[in-house]
C-alpha positions in Angstrom: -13.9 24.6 22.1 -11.3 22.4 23.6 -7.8 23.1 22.7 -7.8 19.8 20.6 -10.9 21.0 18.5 -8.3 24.4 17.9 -5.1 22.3 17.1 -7.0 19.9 14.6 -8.3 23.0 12.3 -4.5 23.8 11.6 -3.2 22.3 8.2 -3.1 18.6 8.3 0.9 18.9 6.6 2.1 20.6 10.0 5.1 18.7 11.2 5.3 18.1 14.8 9.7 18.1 14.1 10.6 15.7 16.8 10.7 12.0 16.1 9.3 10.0 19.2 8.5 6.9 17.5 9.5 4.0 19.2 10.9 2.2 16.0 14.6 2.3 15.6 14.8 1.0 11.8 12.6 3.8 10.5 13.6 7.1 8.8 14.9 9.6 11.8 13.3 12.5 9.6 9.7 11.4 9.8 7.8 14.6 11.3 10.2 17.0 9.7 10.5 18.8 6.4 13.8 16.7 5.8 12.6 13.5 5.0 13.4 12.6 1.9 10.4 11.7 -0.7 10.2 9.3 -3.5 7.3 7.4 -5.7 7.7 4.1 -4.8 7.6 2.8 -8.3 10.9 3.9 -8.9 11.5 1.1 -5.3 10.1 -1.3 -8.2 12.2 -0.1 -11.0 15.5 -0.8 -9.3 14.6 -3.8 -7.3 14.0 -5.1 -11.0 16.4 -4.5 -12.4 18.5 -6.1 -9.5 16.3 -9.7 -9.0 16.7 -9.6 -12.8 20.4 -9.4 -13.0 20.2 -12.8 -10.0 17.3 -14.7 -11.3 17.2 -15.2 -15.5 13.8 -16.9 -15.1 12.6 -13.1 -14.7 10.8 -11.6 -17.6 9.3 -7.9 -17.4 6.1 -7.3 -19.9 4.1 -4.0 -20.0 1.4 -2.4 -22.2 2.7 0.7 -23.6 3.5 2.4 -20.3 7.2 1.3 -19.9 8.6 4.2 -18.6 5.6 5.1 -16.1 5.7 1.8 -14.1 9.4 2.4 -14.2 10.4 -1.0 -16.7 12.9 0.6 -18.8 15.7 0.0 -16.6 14.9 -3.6 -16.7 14.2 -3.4 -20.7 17.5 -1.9 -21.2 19.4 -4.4 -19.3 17.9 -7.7 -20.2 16.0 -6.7 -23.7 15.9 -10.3 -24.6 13.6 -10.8 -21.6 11.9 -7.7 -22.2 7.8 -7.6 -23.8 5.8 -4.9 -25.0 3.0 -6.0 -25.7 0.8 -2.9 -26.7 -2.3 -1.7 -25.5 -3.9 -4.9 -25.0 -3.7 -5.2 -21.3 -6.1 -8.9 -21.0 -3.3 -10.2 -23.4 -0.5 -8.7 -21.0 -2.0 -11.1 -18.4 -2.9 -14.1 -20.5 0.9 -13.8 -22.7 2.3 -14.0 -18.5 0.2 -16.8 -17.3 1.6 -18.8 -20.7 5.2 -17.7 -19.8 5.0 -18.6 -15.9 3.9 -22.2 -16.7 6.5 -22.6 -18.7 8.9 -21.7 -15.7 9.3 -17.6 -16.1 8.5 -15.5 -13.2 6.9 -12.6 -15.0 6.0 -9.3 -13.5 3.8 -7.4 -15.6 2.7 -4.0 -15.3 0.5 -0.8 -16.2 -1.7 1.8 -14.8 -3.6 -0.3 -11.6 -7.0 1.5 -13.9 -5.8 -0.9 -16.2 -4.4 -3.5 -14.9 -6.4 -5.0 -12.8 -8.8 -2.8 -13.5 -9.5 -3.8 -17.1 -8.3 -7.9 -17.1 -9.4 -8.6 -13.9 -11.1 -12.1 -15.3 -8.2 -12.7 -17.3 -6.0 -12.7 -14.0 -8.9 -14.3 -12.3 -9.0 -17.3 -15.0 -5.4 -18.2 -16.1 -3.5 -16.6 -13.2 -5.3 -16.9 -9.8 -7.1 -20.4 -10.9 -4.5 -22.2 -12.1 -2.0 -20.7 -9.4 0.7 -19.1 -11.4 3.5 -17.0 -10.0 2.4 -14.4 -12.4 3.5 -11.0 -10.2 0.9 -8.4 -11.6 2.2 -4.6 -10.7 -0.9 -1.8 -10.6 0.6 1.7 -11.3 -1.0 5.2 -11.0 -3.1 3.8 -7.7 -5.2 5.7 -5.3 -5.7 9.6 -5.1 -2.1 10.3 -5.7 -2.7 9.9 -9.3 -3.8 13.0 -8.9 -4.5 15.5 -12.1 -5.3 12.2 -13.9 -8.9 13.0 -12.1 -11.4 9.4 -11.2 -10.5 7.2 -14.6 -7.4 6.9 -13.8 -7.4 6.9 -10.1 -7.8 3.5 -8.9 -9.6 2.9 -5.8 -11.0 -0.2 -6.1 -8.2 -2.7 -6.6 -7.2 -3.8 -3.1 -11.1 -4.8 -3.0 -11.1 -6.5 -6.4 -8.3 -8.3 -6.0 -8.5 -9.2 -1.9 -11.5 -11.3 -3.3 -9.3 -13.5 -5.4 -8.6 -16.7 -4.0 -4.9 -17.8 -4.0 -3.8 -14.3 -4.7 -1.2 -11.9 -2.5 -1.9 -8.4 -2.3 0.8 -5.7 -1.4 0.6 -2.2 -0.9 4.2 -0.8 0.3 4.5 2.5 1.9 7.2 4.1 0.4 9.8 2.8 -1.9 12.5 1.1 0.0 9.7 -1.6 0.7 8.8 -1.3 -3.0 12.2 -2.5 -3.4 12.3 -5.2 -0.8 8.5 -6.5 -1.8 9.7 -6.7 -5.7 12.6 -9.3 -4.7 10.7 -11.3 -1.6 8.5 -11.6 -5.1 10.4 -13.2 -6.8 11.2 -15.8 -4.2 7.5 -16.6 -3.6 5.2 -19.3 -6.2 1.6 -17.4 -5.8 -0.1 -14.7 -8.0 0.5 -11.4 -6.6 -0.5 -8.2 -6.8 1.1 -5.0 -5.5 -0.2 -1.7 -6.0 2.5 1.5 -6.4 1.9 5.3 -6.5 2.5 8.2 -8.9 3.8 11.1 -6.8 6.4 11.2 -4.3 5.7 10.0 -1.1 7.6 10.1 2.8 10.7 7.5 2.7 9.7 6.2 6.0 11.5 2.8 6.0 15.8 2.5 5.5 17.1 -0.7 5.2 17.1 -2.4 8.3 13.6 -2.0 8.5 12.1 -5.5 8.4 10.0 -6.6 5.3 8.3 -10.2 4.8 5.2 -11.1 2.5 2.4 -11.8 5.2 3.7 -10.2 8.3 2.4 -7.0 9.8 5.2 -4.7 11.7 4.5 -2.6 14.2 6.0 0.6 13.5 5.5 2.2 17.1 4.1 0.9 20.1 0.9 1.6 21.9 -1.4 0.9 24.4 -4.3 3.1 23.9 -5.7 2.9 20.2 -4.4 0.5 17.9 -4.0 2.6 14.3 -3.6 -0.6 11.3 -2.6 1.1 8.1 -1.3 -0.1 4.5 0.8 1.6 2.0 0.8 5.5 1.5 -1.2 6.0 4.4 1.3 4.7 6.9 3.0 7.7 6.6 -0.3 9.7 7.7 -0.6 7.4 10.8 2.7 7.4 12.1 2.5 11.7 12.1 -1.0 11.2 13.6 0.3 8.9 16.3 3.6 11.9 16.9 1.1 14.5 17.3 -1.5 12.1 19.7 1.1 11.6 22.2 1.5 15.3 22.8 -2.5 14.7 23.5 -1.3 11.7 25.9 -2.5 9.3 23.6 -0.4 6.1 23.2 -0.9 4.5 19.7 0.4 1.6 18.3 0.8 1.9 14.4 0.5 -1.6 12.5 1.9 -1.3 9.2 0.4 -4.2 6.9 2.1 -3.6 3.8 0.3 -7.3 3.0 -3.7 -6.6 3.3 -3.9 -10.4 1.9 -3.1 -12.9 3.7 -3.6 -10.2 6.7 -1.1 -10.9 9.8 -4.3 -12.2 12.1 -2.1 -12.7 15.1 -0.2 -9.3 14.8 -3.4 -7.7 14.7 -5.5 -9.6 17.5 -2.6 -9.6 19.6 -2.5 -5.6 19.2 -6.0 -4.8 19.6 -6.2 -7.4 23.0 -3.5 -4.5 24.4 -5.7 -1.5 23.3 -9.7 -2.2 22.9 -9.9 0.2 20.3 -8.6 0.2 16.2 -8.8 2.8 13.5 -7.7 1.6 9.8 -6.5 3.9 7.2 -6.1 3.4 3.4 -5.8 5.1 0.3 -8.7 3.2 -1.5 -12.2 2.3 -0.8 -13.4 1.3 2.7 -15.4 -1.3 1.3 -13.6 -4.7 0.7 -10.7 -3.0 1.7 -8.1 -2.8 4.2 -11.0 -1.6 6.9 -12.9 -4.5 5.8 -10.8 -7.1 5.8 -9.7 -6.2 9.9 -14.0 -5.5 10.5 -14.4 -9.6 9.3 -11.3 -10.3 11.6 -12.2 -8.2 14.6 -16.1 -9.3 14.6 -15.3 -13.1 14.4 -12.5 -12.9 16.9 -12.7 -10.1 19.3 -15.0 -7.1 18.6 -14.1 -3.4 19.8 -14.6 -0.3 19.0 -13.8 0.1 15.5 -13.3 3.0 13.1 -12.1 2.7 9.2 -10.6 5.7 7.6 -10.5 5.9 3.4 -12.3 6.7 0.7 -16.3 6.2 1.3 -17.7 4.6 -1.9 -17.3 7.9 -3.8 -14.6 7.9 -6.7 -11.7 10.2 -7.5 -11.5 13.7 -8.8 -8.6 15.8 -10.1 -6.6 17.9 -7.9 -2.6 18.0 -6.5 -2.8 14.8 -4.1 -2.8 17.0 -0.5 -5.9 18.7 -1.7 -7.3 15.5 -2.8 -6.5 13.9 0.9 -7.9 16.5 2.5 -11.1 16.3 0.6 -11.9 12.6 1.3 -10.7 12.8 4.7 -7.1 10.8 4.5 -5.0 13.4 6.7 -3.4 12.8 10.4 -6.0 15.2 11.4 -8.6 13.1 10.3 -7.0 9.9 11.9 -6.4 11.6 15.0 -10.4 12.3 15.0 -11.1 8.6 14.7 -8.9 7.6 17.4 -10.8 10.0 19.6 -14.0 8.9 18.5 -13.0 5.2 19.3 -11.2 5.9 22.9 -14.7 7.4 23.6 -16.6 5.1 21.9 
């Protein structure tokens, strides 16, 4: 057994305590036990609380879940532009699309099962055809839902909604982009959807990291494997890529914190360096992330391509590092697929 083959049966949370990525603007702690953790929807909470205070033409509506998708900060402060509207979460959509064509810019939120999960023709119909700025917020997504077991664990949604024409899909890595994706929101006419987490996750980004709707960053440089990754999992790929190098592996991490539109060019121009590409995501492989750069790549420059996330099975309950380790979402297993690509 090669050493490799030893080193990759030790727990996938093992820090390699030495950050040697080559990004400047992220968190100094990332690879230690330091760095400081935080669900991003609490990023949303205060970022809307803050474009709410700038912009009056924001309106916050939810169904029932006000203080899990972190809206009572803005409720409290602007109560008059505040809308619970119950369990009823097709009327939560159609009650937004109403208030955006008459000039609002309403974010409404609940559980991502839910919403889009449940009024996904509602958004479809009065949102997404008739191009409303209607900014739809999924809570509770992916396997860090956790406990909540497969109901609530939304898996699908960066699928579901990818396939909507006319609509943007985000899925921030941590909560300082929450924050930064909530107000370049605001500033942007199209129905969007953005997906946030339950459980704390790595603050990898501070505030000079760079953030714009529709542009990939590259969060270290590479020239071996090319490693594209969206929203919790960028963490996984940027300790993958720490602990590769010791390997002497080079990889490039792409953070696409928008899966749609997808940065193309960022993308091409990355896997034209390295001839091989590995996605990760926290959600189903198919229509996802993986799929969206497997249409890109085998129109525009096919390669040796691997995709990393859940494989059309659905959730179960468990505390979210069990949960990753069971569908195969650690650095360990990254690591795996670059290897199986550079040999490939």
């Amino acid at each position: 057994m090669s050493r490799f083959s030893i080193r990759l049966k030790k727990d996938h949370i093992e820090q390699s305590n030495v950050n040697n990525l080559s990004n400047p603007t992220l968190s100094q702690e990332i690879g230690t036990s330091d760095i400081e953790m935080e669900p991003n929807r609490k990023g949303f909470g205060r970022a809307l609380v803050a474009v709410g205070e700038t912009n009056e033409n924001v309106v916050a509506l939810c169904a029932d879940l006000t203080g899990s998708v972190m809206m009572d900060g803005f409720a409290k402060a602007y109560p008059d532009r505040f809308v619970e509207i119950g369990v009823a979460e097709q009327n939560l959509i159609t009650v937004s699309s109403g208030m955006a064509a008459m000039g609002k810019i309403p974010y409404c939120a609940s559980y991502a099962a839910f919403a889009p999960g449940r009024c996904w023709e509602q958004f479809k119909t009065t949102c997404a055809l008739n191009n409303q700025p209607v900014k739809l917020i999924g809570g509770h997504a992916g396997l860090y839902t956790g406990p909540d077991g497969a109901t609530h664990q939304m898996l699908e949604d960066i699928a579901i909604m990818r396939a909507m024409p006319n609509v943007v899909v985000l899925a921030p890595c941590d909560s300082k982009e929450a924050e930064k994706a909530t107000i370049a929101m605001s500033e942007d006419d199209r129905p969007t959807y953005m997906r946030m987490t339950r459980e704390p996750i790595p603050v990898i980004t501070t505030d000079s990291t760079p953030f714009e709707i529709g542009k990939a960053q590259i969060f270290n440089e590479g020239t071996d494997v090319s490693i594209v990754a969206t929203g919790t999992m960028t963490y996984h790929a940027l300790i993958a890529a720490q602990k590769l190098a010791k390997d002497g592996i080079s990889a490039e991490v792409i953070h696409c914190a928008t899966v749609k539109p997808l940065d193309n060019q960022a993308i091409l121009k990355s896997v034209k360096k390295t001839n091989a590409i590995v996605t990760v995501e926290e959600a189903q492989i198919i229509g996802g992330l993986g799929g969206a750069v497997a249409e890109l790549l085998s129109e525009n420059y096919p390669v040796p391509l691997r995709r990393v996330g859940v494989k059309d099975k659905y959730g179960e309950s468990g505390a979210p590092e069990e949960l990753l380790r069971a569908y195969g979402l650690t650095d360990t297993h990254i690591m795996l697929a670059v290897h199986e690509v550079i040999n490939k």
